[in-house]
C-alpha positions in Angstrom: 71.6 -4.9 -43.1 74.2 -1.9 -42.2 73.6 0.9 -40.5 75.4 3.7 -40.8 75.5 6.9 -38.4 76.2 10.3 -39.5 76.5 13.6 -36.8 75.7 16.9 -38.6 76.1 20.3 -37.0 73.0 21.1 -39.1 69.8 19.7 -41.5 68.2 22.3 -43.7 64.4 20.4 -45.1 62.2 21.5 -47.5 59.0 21.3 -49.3 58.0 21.8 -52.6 59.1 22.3 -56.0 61.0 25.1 -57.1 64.1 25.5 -55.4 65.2 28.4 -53.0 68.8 28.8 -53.0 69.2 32.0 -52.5 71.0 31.5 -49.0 73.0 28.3 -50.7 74.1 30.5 -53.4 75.8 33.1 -50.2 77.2 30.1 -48.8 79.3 29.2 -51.6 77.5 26.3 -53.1 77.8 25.5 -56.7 74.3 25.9 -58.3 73.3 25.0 -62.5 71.8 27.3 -64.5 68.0 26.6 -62.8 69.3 26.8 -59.3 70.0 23.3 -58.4 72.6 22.2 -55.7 75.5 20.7 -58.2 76.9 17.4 -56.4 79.3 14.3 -57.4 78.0 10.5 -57.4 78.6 10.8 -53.7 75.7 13.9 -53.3 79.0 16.5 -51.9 79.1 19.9 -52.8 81.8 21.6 -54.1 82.1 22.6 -50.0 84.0 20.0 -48.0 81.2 18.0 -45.5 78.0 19.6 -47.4 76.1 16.9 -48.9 72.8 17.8 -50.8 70.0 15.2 -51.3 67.1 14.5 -53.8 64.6 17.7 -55.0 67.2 20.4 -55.1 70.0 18.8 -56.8 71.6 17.4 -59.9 74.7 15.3 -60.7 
């Protein structure tokens, strides 16, 4: 099995089900039309080294 290491300046969690991108949305990040983080195949954001994972985005 690999294992892969990854150093981040920053992890933003969260719980629940509707997202809250309010403060994504000020940062620049692509959202659709219900406020879901846009990403590639890869999870990135339209924002060079911001990645997005499972509840609060689409591909």
């Amino acid at each position: 099995m690999k294992v892969y290491k990854k150093t981040f300046d920053m992890a933003i969690i969260t719980v629940g089900t509707i997202p809250a991108t309010r403060f994504i949305k000020k940062a620049g990040i692509n959202v659709d039309k219900n406020d879901f983080v846009t990403v590639d195949k890869h999870m990135k954001t339209n924002i060079d080294n911001i990645y997005a994972i499972r509840r609060y985005c689409k591909s």
